[in-house]
Structure formats: structure tokens, C-alpha cells
C-alpha positions as CSV (number, residue, x, y, z in Angstrom):
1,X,39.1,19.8,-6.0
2,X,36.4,18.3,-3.8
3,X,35.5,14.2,-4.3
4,X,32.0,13.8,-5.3
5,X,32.2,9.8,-4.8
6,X,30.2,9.8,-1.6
7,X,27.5,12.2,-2.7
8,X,25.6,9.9,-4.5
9,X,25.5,7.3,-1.7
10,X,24.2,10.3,1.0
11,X,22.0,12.0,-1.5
12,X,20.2,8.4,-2.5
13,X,19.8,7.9,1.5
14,X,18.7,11.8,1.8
15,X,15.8,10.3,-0.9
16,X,14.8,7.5,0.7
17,X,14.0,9.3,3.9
18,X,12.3,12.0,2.5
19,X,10.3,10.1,0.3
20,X,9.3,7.5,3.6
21,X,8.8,10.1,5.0
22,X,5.9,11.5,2.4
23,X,4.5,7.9,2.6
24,X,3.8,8.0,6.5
25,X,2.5,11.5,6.0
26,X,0.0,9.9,3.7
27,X,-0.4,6.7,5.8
28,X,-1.8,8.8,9.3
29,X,-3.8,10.7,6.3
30,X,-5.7,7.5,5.1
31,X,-6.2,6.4,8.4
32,X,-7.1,9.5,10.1
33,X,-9.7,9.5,7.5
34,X,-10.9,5.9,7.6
35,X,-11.6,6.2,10.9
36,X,-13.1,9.3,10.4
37,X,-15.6,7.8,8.5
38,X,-16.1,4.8,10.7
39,X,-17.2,7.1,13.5
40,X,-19.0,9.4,11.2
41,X,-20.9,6.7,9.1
42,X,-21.0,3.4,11.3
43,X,-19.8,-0.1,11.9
44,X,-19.8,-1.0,8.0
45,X,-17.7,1.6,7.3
46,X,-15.1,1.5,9.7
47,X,-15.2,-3.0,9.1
48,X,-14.6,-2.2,5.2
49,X,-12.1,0.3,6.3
50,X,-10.1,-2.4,8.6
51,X,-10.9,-5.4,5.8
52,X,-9.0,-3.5,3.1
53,X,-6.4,-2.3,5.8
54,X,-5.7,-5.7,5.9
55,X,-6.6,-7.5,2.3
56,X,-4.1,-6.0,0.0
57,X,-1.5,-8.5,2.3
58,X,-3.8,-11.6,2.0
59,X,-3.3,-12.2,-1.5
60,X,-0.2,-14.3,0.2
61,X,-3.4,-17.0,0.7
62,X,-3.0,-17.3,-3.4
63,X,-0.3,-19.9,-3.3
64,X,0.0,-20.5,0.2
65,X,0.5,-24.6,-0.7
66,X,4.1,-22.9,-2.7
67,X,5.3,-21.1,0.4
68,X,7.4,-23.3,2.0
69,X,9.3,-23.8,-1.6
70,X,10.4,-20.0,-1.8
71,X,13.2,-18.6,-0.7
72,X,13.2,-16.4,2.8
73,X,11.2,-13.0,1.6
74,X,10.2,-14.4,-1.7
75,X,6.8,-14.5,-2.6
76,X,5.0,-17.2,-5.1
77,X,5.4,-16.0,-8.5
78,X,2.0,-17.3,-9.0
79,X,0.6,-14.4,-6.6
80,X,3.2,-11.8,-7.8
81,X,0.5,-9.5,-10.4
82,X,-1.9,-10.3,-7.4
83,X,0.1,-8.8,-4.7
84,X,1.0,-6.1,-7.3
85,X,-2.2,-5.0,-8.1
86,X,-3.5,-5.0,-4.7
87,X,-0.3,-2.7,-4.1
88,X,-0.6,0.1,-6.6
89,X,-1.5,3.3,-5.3
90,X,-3.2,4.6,-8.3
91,X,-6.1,2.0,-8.5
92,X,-7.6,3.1,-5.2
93,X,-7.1,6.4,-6.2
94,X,-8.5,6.0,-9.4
95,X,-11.5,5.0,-8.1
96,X,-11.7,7.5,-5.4
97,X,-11.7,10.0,-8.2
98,X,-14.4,7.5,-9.5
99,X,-16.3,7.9,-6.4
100,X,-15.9,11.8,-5.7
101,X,-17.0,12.5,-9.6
102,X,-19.5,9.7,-9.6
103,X,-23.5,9.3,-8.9
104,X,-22.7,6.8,-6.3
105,X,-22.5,8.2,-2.8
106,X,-22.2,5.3,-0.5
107,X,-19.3,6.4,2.7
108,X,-18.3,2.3,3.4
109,X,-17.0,2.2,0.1
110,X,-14.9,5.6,0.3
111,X,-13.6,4.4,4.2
112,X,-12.3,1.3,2.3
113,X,-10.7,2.8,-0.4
114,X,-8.9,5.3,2.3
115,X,-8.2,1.8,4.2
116,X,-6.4,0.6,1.2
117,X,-4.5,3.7,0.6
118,X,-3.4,3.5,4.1
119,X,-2.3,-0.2,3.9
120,X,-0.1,0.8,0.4
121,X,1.3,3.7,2.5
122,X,2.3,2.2,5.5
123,X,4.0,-0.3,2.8
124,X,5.9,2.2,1.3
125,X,6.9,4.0,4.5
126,X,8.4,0.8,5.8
127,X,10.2,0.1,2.6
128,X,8.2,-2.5,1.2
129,X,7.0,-2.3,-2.5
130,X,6.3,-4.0,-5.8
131,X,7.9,-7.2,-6.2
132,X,9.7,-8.4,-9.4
133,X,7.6,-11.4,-11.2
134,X,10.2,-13.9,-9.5
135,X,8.4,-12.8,-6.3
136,X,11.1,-10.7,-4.6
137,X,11.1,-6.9,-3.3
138,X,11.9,-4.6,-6.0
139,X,15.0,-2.7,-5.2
């Protein structure tokens, strides 16, 4: 009779690598592509492209007078859903969708939203995600 008791440990890790994995995939994607249409469509686009590589993480600035209160890796509660929302991967893609099926055509806006995407996915590749409403990581 074989012991399954470590299986669950090994296949959980076999998950988490796999699945980072995917998320850096997507990550060198988003930013392939921002950059892509930096070059392609000029200095807005690639400075929207960097701005929301950058501003899903400054929603920190929210309550940045609470910081020195929290616990090491905790985040405000107050700028939790703010951090969240700037974090979920389906709101840029929802409006990329938007974008691709809509009458607007305007390429800074699409480099920023593939800026974004990059920013959730490097996130996600590095193990960082949503974080509970007490402000810490959620495991």
C-alpha cells in the first residue's frame, strides 16, 4: 500500500509553479506588447504604458499617514478594495474587450491597459495577490 500523505503537499507545490509559471508567460506578453505599441505609436503610448505599469502599486499612497501602524506586509485596510481593484485581472481585460469591440480606436489607451496587465502579472508570478480586507496577502 503506497502513502499518499506527501502527495498533496508536492502536487500543491507542482501547482504553484505551473500556474507562476503561466503568469510570467503572460507578464513578457503584456510587456512585449506595451512596448510594442510604444515604439509603434509614440511617446504617449509607451508613458501610459509605464504609468499603469507602475499605478496599480501606488494605491499604497491611500493611507500612507496609517503605514507605520500596520503590521510588516500589512496593508491599510482603508486601501485594501483599492489595491484590489487595481489588482484584478479581469477589469483590464474587460475593457480591452471594450476597446477591441468598441468605436474608439486610440493605441495609448490599449498600451496602458497591456501595462496594467503586465503589472497584475508580474504580481502573480512573484506570488503576490489579493489581500484579505484586514490588508494582508491572501493565502
Amino acid at each position: 500500500m503506497t502513502s499518499t500523505t506527501n502527495v498533496t503537499p508536492t502536487l500543491r507545490t507542482a501547482t504553484t509553479v505551473v500556474r507562476r509559471t503561466a503568469w510570467l508567460a503572460g507578464a513578457l506578453f503584456w510587456t512585449a506588447f506595451a512596448v510594442l505599441e510604444g515604439v509603434n505609436h509614440g511617446w504617449l503610448a509607451g508613458a501610459l504604458a509605464l504609468l499603469f505599469l507602475v499605478l496599480p502599486d501606488l494605491t499604497f499612497l491611500v493611507a500612507l499617514d496609517e503605514a507605520p501602524r500596520m503590521a510588516k506586509g500589512q496593508l491599510p485596510p482603508r486601501a485594501v478594495p483599492y489595491y484590489n481593484a487595481m489588482h484584478r485581472a479581469l477589469i483590464p481585460l474587460a475593457l480591452l474587450v471594450t476597446y477591441a469591440f468598441g468605436p474608439v480606436a486610440w493605441p495609448p489607451a490599449f498600451a496602458a491597459l497591456c501595462g496594467w496587465l503586465a503589472h497584475i502579472s508580474y504580481d502573480r508570478a512573484f506570488g503576490y495577490g489579493l489581500r484579505t480586507k484586514e490588508g494582508f496577502q491572501r493565502g
